[in-house]
C-alpha positions as CSV (number, residue, x, y, z in Angstrom):
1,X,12.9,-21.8,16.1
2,X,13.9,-21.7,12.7
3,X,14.2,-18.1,11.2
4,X,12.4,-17.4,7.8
5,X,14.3,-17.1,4.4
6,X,15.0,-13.8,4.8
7,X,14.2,-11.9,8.1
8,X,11.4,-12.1,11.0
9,X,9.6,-15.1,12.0
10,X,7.1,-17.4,10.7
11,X,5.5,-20.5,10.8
12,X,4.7,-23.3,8.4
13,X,1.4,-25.7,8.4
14,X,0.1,-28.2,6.6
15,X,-3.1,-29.6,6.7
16,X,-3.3,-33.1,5.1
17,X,-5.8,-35.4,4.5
18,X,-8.2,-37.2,1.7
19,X,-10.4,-35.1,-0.4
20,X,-14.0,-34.6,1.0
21,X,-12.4,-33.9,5.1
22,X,-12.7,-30.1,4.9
23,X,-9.2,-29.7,4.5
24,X,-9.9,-26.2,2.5
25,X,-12.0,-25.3,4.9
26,X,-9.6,-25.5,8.0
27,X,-7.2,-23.8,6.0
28,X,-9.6,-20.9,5.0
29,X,-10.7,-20.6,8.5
30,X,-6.8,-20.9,9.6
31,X,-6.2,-17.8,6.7
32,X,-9.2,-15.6,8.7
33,X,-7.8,-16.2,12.2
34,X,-4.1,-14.9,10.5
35,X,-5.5,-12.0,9.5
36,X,-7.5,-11.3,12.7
37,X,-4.6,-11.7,14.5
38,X,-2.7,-9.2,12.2
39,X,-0.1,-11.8,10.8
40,X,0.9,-11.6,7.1
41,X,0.9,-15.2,5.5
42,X,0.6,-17.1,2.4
43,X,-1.7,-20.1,1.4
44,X,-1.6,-22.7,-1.6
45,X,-3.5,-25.7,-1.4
46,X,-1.9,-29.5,-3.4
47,X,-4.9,-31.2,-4.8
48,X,-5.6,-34.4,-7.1
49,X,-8.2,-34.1,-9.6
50,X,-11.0,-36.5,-7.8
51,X,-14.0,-35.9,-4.9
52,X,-13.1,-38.5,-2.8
53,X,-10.0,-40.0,-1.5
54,X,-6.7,-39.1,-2.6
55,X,-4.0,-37.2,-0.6
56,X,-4.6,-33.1,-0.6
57,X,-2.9,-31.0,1.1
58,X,-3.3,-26.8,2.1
59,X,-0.5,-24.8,3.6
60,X,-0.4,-21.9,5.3
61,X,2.9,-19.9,6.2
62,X,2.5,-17.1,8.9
63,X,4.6,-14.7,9.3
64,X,5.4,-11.3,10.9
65,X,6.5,-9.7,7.4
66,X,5.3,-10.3,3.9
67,X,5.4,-13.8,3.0
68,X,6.1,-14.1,-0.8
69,X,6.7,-17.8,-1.4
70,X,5.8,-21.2,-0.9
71,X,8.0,-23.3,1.5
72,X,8.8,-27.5,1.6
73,X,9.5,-27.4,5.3
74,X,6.8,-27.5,7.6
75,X,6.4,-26.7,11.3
76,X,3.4,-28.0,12.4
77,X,1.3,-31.1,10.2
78,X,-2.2,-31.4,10.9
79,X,-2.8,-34.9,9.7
80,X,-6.4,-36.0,9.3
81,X,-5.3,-40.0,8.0
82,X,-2.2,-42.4,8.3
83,X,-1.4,-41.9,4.6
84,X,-0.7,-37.6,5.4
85,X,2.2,-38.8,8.1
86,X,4.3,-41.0,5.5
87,X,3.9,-38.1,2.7
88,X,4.4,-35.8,4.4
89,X,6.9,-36.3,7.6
90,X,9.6,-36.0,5.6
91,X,9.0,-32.2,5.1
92,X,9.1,-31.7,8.9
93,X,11.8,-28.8,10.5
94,X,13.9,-30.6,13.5
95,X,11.3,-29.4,16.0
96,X,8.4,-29.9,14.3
97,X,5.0,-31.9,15.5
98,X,2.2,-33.7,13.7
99,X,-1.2,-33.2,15.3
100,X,-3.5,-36.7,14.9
101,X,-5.9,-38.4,16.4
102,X,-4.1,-41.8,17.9
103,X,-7.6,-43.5,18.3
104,X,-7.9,-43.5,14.6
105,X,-4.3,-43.0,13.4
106,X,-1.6,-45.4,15.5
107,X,2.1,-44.1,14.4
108,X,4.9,-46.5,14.3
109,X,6.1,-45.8,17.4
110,X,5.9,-43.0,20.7
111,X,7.6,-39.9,19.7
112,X,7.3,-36.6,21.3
113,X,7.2,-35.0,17.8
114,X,3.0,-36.5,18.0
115,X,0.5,-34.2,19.2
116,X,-2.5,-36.5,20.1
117,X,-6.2,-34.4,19.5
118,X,-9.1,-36.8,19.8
119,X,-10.7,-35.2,16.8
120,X,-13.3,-37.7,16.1
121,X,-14.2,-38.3,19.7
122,X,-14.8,-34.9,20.6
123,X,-16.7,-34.5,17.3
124,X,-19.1,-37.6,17.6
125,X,-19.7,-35.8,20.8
126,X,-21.1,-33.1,19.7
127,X,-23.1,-34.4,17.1
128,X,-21.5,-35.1,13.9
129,X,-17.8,-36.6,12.9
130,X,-17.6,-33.9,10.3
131,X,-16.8,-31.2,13.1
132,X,-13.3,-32.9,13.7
133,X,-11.5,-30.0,11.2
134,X,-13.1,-27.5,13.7
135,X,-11.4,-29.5,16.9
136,X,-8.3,-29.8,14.8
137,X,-8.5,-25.5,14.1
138,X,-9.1,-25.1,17.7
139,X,-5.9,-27.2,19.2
140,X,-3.7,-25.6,16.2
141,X,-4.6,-22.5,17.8
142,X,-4.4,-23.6,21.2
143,X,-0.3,-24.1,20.4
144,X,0.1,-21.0,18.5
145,X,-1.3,-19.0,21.4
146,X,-4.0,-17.5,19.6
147,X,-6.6,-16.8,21.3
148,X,-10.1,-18.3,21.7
149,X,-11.8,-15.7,20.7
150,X,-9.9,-14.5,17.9
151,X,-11.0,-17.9,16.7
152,X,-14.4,-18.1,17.6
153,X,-15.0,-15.2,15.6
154,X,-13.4,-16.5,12.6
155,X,-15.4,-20.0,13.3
156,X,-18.8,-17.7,13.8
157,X,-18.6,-16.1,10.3
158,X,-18.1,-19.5,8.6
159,X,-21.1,-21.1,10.1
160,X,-23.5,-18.8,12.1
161,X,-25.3,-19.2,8.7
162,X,-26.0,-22.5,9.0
163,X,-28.1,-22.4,12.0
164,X,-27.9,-21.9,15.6
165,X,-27.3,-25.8,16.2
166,X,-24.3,-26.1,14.1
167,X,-22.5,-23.0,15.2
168,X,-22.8,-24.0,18.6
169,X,-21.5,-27.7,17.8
170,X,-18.7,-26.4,16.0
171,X,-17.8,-23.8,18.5
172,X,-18.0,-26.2,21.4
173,X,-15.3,-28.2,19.8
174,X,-13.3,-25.2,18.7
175,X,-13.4,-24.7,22.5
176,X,-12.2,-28.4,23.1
177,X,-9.2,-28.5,20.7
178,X,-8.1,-25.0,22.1
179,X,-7.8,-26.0,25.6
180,X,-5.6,-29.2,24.6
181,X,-3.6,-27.4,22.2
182,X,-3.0,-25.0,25.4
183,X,-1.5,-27.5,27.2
184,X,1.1,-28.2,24.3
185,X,2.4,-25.0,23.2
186,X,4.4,-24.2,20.2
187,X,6.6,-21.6,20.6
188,X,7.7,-20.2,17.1
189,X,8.4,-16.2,18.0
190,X,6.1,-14.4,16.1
191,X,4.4,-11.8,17.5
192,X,1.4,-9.9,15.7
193,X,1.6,-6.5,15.0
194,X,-2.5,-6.3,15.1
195,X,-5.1,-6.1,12.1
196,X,-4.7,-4.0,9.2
197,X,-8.2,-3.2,8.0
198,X,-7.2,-1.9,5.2
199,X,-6.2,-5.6,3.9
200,X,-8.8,-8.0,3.2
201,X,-8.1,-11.7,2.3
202,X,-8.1,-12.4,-1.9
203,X,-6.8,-15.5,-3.9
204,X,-5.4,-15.1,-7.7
205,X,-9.1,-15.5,-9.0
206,X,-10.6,-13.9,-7.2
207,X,-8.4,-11.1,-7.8
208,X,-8.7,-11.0,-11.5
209,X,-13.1,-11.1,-10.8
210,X,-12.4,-8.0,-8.5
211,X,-10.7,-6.4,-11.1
212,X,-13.0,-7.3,-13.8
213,X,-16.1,-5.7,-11.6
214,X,-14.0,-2.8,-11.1
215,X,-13.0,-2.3,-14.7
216,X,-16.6,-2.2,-15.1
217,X,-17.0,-5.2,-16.7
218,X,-20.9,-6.1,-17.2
219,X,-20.7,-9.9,-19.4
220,X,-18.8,-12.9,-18.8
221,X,-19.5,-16.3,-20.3
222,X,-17.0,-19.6,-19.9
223,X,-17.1,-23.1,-19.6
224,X,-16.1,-24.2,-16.3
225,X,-12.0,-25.8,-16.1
226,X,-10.0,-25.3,-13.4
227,X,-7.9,-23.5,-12.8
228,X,-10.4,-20.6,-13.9
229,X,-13.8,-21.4,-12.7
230,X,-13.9,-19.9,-9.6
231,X,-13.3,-16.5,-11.9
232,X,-16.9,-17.2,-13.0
233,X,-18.1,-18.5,-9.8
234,X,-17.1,-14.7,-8.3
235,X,-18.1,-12.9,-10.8
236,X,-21.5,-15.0,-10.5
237,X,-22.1,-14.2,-6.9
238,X,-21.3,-10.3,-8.0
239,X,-24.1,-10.7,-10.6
240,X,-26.8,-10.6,-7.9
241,X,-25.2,-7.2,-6.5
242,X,-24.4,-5.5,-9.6
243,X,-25.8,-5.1,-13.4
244,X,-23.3,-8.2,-14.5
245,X,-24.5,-10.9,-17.0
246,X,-22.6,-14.2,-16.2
247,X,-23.4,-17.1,-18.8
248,X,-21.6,-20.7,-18.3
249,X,-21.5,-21.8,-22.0
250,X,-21.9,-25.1,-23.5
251,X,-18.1,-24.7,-24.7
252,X,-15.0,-22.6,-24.7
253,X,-16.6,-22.0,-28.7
254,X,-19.5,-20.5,-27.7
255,X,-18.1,-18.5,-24.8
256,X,-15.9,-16.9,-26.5
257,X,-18.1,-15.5,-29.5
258,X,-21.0,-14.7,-26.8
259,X,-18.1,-12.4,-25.3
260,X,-17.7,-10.8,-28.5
261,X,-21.3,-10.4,-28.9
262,X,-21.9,-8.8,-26.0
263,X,-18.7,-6.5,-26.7
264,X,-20.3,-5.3,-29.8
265,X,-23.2,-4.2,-28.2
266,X,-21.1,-2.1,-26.2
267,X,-20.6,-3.8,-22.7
268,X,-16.8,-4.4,-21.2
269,X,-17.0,-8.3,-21.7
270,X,-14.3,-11.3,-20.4
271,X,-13.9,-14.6,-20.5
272,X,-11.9,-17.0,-18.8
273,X,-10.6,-20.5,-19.4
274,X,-7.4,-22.7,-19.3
275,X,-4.9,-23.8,-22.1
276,X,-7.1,-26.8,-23.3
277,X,-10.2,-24.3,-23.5
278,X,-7.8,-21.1,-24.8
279,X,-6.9,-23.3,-27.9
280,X,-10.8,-23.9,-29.0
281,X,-10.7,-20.0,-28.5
282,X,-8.3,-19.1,-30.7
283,X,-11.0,-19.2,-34.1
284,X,-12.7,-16.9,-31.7
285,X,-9.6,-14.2,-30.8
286,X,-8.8,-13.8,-34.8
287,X,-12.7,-12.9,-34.8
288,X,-12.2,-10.4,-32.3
289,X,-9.3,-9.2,-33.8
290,X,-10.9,-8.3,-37.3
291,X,-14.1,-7.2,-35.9
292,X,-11.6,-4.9,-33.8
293,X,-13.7,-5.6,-30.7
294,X,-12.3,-5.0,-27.4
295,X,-12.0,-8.6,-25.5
296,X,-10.5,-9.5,-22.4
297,X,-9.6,-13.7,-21.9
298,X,-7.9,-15.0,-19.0
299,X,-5.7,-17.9,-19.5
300,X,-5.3,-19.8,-16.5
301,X,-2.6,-22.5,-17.1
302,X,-2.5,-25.9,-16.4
303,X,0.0,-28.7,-17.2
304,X,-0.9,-30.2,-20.9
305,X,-1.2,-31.7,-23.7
306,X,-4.4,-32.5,-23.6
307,X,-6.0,-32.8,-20.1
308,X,-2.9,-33.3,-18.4
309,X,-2.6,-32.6,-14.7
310,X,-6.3,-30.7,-14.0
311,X,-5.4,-29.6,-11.0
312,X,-1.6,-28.8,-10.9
313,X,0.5,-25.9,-12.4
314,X,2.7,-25.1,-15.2
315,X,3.8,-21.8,-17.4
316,X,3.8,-24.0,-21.0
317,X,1.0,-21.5,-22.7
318,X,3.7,-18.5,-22.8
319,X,4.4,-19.3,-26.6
320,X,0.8,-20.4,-27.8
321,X,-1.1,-16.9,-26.4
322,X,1.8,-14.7,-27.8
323,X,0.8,-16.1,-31.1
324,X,-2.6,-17.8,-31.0
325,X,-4.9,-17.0,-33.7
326,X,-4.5,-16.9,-37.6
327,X,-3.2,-14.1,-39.2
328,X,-1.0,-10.9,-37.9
329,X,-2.8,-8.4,-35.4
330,X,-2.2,-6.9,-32.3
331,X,-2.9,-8.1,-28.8
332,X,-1.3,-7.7,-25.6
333,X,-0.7,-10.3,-23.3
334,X,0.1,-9.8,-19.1
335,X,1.5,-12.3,-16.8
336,X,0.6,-11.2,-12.7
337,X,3.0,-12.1,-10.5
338,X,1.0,-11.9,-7.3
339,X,-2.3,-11.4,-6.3
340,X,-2.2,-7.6,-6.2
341,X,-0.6,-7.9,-9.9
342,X,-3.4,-9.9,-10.6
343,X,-6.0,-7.3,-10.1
344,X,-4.3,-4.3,-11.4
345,X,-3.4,-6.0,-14.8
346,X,-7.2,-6.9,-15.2
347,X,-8.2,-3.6,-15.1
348,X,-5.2,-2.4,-17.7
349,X,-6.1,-5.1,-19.8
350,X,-9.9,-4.0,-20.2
351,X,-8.7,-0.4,-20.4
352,X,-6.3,-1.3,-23.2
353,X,-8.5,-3.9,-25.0
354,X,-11.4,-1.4,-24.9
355,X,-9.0,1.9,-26.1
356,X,-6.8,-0.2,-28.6
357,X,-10.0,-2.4,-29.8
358,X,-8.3,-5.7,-29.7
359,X,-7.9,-8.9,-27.5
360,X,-5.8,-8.4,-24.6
361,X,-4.6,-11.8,-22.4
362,X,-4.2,-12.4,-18.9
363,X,-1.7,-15.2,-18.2
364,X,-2.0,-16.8,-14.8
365,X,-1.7,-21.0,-13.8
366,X,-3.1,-22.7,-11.1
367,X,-0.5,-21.8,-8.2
368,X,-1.1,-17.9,-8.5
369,X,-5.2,-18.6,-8.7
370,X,-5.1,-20.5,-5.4
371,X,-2.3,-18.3,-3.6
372,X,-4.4,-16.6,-1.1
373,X,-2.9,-13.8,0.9
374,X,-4.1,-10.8,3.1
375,X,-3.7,-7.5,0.1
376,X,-4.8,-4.0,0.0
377,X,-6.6,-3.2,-2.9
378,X,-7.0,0.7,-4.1
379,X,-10.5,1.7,-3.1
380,X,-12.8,2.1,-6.2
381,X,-12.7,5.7,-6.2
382,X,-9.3,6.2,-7.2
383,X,-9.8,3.5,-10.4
384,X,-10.3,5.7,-13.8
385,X,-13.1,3.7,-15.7
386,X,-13.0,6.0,-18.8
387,X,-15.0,4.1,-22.1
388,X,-13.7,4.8,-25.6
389,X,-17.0,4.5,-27.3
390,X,-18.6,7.4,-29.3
391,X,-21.5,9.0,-26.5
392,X,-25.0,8.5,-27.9
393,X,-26.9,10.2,-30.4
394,X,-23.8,11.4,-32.2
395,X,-23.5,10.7,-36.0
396,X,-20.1,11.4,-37.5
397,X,-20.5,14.0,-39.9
398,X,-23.8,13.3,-40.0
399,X,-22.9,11.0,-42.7
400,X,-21.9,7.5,-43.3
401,X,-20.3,6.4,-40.1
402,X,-16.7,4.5,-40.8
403,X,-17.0,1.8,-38.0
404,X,-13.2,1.2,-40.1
405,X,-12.0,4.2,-40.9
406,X,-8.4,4.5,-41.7
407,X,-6.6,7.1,-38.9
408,X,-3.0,7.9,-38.2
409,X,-3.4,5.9,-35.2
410,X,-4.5,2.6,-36.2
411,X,-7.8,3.3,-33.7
412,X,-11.3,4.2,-35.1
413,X,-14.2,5.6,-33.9
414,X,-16.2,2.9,-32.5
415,X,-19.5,3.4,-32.2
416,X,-22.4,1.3,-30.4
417,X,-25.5,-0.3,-32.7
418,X,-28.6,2.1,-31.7
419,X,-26.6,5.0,-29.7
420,X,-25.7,6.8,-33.5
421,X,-28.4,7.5,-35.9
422,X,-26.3,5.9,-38.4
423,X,-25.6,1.6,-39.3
424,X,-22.8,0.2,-37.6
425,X,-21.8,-2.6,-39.7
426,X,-19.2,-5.3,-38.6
427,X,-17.3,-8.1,-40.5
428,X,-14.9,-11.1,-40.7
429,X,-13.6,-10.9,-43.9
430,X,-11.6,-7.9,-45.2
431,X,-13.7,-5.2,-45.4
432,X,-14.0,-1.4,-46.5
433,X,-14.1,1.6,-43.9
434,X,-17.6,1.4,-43.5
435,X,-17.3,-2.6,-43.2
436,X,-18.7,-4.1,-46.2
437,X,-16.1,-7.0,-47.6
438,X,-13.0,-5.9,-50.4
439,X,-10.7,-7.6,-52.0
440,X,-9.0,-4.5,-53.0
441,X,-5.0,-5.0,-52.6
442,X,-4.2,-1.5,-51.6
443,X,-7.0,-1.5,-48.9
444,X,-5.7,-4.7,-47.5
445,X,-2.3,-3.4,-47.0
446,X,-3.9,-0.5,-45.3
447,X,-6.4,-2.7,-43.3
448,X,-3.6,-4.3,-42.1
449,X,-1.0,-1.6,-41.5
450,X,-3.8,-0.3,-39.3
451,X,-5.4,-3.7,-37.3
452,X,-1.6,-4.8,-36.9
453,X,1.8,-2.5,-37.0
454,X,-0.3,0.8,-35.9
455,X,-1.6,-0.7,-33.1
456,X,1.3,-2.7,-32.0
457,X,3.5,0.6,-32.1
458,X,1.2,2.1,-29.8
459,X,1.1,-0.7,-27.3
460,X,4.9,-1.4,-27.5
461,X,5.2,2.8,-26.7
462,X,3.2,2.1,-23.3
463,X,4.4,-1.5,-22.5
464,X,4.6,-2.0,-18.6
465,X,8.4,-2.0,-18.0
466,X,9.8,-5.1,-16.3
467,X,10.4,-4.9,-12.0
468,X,13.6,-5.0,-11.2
469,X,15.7,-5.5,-8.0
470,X,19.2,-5.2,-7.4
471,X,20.2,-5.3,-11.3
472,X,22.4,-2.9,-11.0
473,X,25.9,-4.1,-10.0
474,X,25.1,-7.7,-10.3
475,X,26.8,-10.5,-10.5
476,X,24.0,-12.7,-12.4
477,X,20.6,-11.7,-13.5
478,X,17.5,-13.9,-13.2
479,X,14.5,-13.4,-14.8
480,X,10.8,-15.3,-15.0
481,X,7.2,-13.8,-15.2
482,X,4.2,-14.6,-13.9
483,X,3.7,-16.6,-10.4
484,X,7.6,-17.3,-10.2
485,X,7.7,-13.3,-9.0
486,X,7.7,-13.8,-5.1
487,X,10.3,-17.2,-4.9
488,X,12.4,-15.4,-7.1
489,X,13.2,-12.4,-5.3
490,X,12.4,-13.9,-1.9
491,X,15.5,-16.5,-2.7
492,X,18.0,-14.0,-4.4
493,X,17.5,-11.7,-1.6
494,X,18.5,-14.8,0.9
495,X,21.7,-15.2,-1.1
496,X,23.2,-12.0,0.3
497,X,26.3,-11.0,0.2
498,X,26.4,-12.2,-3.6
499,X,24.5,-9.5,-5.3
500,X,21.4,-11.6,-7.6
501,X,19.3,-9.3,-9.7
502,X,15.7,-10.1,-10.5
503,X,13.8,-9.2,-13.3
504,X,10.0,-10.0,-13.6
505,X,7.8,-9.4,-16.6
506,X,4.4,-8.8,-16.2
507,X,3.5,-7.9,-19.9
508,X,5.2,-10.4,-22.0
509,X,3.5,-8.8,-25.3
510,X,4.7,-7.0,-27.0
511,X,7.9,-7.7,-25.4
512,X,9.2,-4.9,-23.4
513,X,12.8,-5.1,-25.5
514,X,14.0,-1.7,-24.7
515,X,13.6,-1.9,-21.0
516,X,15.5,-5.6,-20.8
517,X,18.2,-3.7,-22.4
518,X,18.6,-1.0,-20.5
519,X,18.2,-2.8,-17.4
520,X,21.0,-5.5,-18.0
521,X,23.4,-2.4,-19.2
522,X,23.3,-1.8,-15.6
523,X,25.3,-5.3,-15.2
524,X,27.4,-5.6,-17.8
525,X,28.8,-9.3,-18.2
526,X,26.3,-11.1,-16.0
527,X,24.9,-14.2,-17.0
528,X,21.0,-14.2,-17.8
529,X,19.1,-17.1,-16.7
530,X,15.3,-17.4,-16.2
531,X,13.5,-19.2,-14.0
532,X,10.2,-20.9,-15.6
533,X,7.5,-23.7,-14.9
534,X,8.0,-25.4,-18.2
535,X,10.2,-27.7,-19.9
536,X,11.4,-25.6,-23.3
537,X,12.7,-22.6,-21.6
538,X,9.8,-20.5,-23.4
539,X,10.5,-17.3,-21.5
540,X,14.1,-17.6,-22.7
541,X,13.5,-18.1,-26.5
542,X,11.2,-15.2,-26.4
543,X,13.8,-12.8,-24.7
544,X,16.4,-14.3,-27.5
545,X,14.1,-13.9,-30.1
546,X,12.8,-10.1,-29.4
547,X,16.2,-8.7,-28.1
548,X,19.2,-10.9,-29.4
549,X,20.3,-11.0,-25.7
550,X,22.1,-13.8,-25.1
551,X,20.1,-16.1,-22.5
552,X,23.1,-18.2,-20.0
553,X,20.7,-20.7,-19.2
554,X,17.3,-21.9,-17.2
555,X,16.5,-23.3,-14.5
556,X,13.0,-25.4,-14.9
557,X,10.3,-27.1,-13.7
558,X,7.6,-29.1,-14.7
559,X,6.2,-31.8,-12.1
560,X,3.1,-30.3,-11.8
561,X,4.1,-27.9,-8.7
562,X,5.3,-24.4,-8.1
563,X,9.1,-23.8,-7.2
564,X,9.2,-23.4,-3.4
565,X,11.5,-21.4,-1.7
566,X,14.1,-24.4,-0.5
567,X,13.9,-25.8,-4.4
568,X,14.8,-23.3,-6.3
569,X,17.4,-22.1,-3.6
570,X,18.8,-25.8,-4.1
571,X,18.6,-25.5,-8.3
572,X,20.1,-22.2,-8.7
573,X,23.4,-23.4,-6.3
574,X,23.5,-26.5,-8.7
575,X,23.1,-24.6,-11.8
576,X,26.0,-21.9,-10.4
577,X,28.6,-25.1,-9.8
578,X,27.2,-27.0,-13.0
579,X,28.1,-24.4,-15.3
580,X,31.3,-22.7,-13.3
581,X,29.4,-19.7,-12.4
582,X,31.5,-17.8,-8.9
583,X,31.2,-15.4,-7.6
């Protein structure tokens, strides 16, 4: 059995199929009986942007350590039509299998390598073809040695719901896949350490809506585009639990100023979209800006222009949220790298938005809001929740209240309409202290000074430091952000004994210049290169631009996919001989 990239065991599965077979379903259930079984894994799922037809695809890599990236070899391929085994064969390890049904799938020709499960046999059965995923579950389980009812209970809390009858169907043919997948074992080495409660399973999105509900967040509006919707769909099914407002708008136009709306009146609001949507926002975040409401938006990248690939992922919005909106003010812009990353940044960025009064950006794409692992999030008692709002019944002075007022900080009092006896007034165009429009020269200098290099001083004095690993001493440094974290380190760490240092960045603005340079002081002479899921090296012109550092090179991609573990191992070796790097 083929050892992991680094250390330990693990295992690699596919399931593959046309959209509308419950392929994300089997691999959800697959994900619950992982984590029952105290396995650490990682998930993605490789869909086309259609209902019906198609090829998708959902993997699932299980292992007995952390597993931080995605991998093109498989183990085992559950295949659900003919089209699954010529896509994906190819990606099969030397021992690997492929799990079909022959009465509905005939291969080419008799190979050992074929795992015959009479999915839609056993299913008709028991009632209903549409139970074949949960015959398919049971055999893959069956020849992992999982046991039944490790199984059954993952299969019992995805449809005891839906009535006695269908529980019982599907667990009848869970029991009927297990027993053949018995008698065909697949011996890959693991063995579980048992469940860690303390873990529970999350996907990017997810992550960010858990962070959101944590941060105290109690509005979000959006127009539904993938990658983000299922932020609002979470959020939504909070709603019924919690006092949460969730509003799908009639556009990414109206979203965005209903968020603002809602901020004004003194609620922690969000909202979330992708790149097409984040570019009708930007009106919207200049508006924020000058109103100095706090706003948190989650960009969650796709490829573009335009509509591009719906469903794929790319990091080619790096430039455009650094600088999106009209004139100069501050905002600060974070870029998770995993799923934990993904919640913890939420909650910075509405802390920060609400203290600093400005937009602040979450940067994620479609691979990290997918990427479902088993994570342990910091129980809610232990997550400050302080507002910087002025308590009620206060008026300042008992005067005029300055919703503006000009401090040595850059950050005013902000009050909430009704909680002060006095008027809170608000406005888009330059205005006074109190918020009534000037065109006074000096005040706009000062109006600006304060709304853009106050605030940005205090935000670059607190920028989140890049990670780093093994910088010190290196031979070559790479760097990315975002969801290239985990294949980064998990592939420089497998190119031991030559000593690769990693550098992630999960605030990209303002640009944490300082730290970059004291970091790379540590390895004096090593060539820079960053590693990014776009075509123009955006990542690298932005480390050029804020530090003068002198970037070697990238490596990039921009099909549509994330870098997998044996890619980027494959790009890095031919950028290293390319460009004479040796070590």
């Amino acid at each position: 059995m083929e050892k992991g990239p680094v250390m330990g065991f693990d295992v690699s599965i596919r399931i593959a199929g046309e959209a509308g077979q419950g392929i994300q379903t089997i691999g959800a259930l697959l994900c619950r009986i992982a984590r029952k079984s105290g396995w650490e894994f990682l998930a993605n799922q490789d869909y086309m942007s259609r209902v019906r037809g198609g090829n998708n695809s959902y993997t699932v890599i299980i292992g007995d350590r952390p597993v931080a990236s995605m991998h093109e070899r498989i183990d085992l391929l559950i295949a659900l039509d003919a089209e699954s085994i010529g896509l994906h064969q190819g990606a099969l390890k030397p021992l690997g299998r492929i799990i079909l049904d022959k009465e509905r799938i005939s291969p080419e020709k008799n190979d050992p390598l074929f795992v015959d499960v009479a999915f839609r046999k056993i299913a008709l059965g028991r009632g209903d073809a549409r139970f074949a995923g949960t015959v398919a579950l049971g055999a893959l389980s069956g020849m992992l040695g999982i046991g039944l009812e490790i199984a059954h209970s993952a299969v019992q809390e995805e449809f005891a719901s839906k009535g006695a009858a269908v529980f019982e169907a599907n667990s009848a043919c869970l029991r009927e896949g297990h027993d053949i997948g018995r008698g065909k074992p697949y011996d890959w080495g693991g063995v579980p350490s048992g469940p860690d409660p303390s873990k529970i399973i999350c996907d990017g999105n997810e992550a960010v809506a858990l962070g959101a509900v944590y941060a105290g967040c109690r509005f979000h509006s959006g127009y539904p585009m993938t990658p983000s919707t299922t932020i609002m769909e979470t959020l939504a099914a909070f709603s019924s639990e919690i006092p949460l407002i969730v509003e799908q708008a009639e556009d990414e136009i109206a979203a965005i100023n209903m968020a603002i709306g809602a901020s004004y009146t003194g609620l922690r609001a969000m909202t979330a979209t992708s790149g097409g949507g984040f570019a009708l926002m930007t009106e919207g975040i200049s508006l924020a800006a000058m109103l100095e409401t706090p706003l948190v938006i989650v960009n969650g990248q796709r490829p573009g222009p335009a509509t591009g690939l719906p469903t794929r992922t790319e990091q080619a919005d790096l430039d455009m949220v650094v600088h999106a909106g009209h004139g100069e003010f501050a905002r600060a812009v974070y870029a998770p790298g995993n799923i934990t990353e993904a919640f913890e940044l939420t909650i910075r960025a509405f802390d920060v938005a609400d203290r600093m009064q400005i937009p602040a950006i979450i940067l994620t794409d479609q691979y990290l809001a997918d990427m479902v692992a088993p994570v342990c999030l910091p129980p809610e008692k232990d997550l400050p929740r302080a507002r910087h709002v002025l308590p009620r019944g206060i008026s300042p002075d008992n005067a005029i209240y300055l919703r503006y007022k000009l401090t040595e900080t850059g950050i005013s009092p902000r009050a909430v309409p009704s909680w002060i006896s006095g008027v809170v007034y608000a406005d888009s165009d330059e205005h006074t202290e109190e918020g009534h429009i000037t065109e006074d020269g000096a005040l706009r200098t000062a109006m600006v000074e304060k709304r853009f290099l106050k605030k940005n001083a205090l935000l670059s004095a607190e920028a989140l430091p890049p990670r780093a690993k093994n910088v010190s001493g290196a031979q070559v440094v790479v760097c990315g952000f975002g969801s290239t974290l985990g294949v980064i380190e998990e592939v420089c760490e497998s190119m031991a004994p030559v000593k690769i240092g990693c550098i992630h960045f999960q605030q990209v603005w303002p640009f944490p210049a300082a730290d970059l340079a004291s970091l790379l002081k540590q390895a004096p002479g090593a060539p820079v290169i960053t590693v990014e899921n776009n075509a123009g090296g955006q990542l690298a012109k932005l480390i050029r631009r804020e530090t003068g550092i002198a970037i070697h090179g990238s490596v990039l991609k921009y099909d549509g996919r994330p870098f997998t573990f044996e890619d980027l191992s494959t790009r890095l070796g031919e950028y290293w001989r390319t460009h004479g790097i040796r070590f």
